[in-house]
C-alpha positions in Angstrom: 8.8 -49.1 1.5 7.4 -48.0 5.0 5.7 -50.5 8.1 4.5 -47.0 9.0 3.3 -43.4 7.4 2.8 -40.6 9.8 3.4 -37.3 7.1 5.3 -36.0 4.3 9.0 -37.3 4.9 7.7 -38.7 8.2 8.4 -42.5 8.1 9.1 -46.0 9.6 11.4 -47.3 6.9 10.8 -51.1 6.5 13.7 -53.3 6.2 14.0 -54.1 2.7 15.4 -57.5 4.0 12.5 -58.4 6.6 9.5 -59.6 4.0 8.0 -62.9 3.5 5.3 -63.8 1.3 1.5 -62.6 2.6 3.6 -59.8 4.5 1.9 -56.1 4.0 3.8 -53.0 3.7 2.8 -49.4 2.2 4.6 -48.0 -0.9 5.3 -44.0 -0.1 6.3 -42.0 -3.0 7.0 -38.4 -2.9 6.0 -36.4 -5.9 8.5 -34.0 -6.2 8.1 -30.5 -8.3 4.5 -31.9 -9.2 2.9 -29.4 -11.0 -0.9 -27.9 -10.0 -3.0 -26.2 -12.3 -6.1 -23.9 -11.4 -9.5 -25.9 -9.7 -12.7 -25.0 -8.8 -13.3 -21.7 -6.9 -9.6 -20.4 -6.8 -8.2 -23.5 -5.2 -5.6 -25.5 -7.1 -5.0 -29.1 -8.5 -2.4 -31.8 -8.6 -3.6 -35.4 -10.1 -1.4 -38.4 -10.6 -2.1 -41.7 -12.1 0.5 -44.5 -10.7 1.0 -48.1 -10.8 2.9 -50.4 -9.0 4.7 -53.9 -10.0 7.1 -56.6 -8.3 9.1 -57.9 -10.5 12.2 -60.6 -10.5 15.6 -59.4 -10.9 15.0 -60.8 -14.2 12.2 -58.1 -15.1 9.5 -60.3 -15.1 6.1 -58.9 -13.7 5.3 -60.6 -10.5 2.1 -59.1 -9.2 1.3 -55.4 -10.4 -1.9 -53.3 -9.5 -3.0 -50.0 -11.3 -3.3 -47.2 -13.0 -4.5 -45.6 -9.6 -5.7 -42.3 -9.1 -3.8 -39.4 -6.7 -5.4 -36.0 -6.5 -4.6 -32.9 -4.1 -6.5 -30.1 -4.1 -5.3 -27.0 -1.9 -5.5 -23.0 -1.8 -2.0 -22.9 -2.6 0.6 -25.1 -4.9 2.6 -27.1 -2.2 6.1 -29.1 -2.3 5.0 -31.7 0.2 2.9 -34.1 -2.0 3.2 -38.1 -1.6 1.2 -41.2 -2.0 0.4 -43.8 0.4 -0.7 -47.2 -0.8 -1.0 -50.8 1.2 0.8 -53.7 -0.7 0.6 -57.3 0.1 2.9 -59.7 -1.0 1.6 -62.9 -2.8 1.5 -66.1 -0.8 2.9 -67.9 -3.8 6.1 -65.7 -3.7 9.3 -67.8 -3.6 12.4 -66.8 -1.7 14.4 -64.6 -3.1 15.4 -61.2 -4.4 12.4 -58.3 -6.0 12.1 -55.3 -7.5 8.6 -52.7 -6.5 8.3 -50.5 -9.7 6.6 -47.6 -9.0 5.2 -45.4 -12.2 3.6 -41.8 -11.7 2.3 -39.9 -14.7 1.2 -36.1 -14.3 -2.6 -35.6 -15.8 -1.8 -32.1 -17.0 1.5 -32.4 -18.5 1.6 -36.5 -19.1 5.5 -36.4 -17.8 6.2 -39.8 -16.6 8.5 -40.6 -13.2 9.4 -44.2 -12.7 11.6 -45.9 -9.1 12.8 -49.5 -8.0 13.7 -50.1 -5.2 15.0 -53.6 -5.0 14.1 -56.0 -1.3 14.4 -59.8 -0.3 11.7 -62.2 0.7 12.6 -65.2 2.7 11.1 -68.4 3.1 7.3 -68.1 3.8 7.1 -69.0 7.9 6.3 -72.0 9.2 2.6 -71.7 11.4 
């Protein structure tokens, strides 16, 4: 969870602690030994599909969005691959303590890689 993405392992982490519901934030997700396989005209491929969910601490699905499509196309396989996505927290979202689930499946080789990464919303502010 980032307030701000600049490049691969370049960040503004977000405190985790900070949120309240409406707030916006961007998911960033780095796609670690992702594989490529040949593309068009000797360039090469990497293509994700990922989804994202809030859920309680009870496991119950809060808000969720996807699957989403990621693709990378480069003249050479790199290590530096990540996504970027904006979320915004439902106005309806009580006080209390989350869960963002984050899935990623590879196209080519369908292997899955799933995160949490657990953060607190307080009381929605008074305008």
């Amino acid at each position: 969870m980032a307030s701000k993405v600049r490049a691969f392992g370049d960040i503004e982490p977000l405190d985790a602690g900070s949120l309240h519901p409406g707030d916006r934030f961007l998911v960033y997700v780095e796609l670690v030994n992702w594989p490529f396989v040949p593309g068009i005209g000797g360039r090469v491929a990497a293509h994700a599909q990922y989804s994202l969910r809030i859920e309680n601490m009870a496991g119950t699905v809060i808000w969720s969005e996807g699957p989403l499509d990621a693709t990378h196309t480069a003249a050479a396989p790199t290590d530096e691959l990540f996504i970027t996505r904006m979320v915004r927290l439902p106005d309806t979202l009580l006080a209390g303590q989350y869960r963002l689930a984050i899935e990623a499946t590879d196209m080519a080789t369908g292997v899955t890689a799933k995160v949490k990464t657990p953060f607190t919303v307080k009381p929605a502010n008074k305008r």
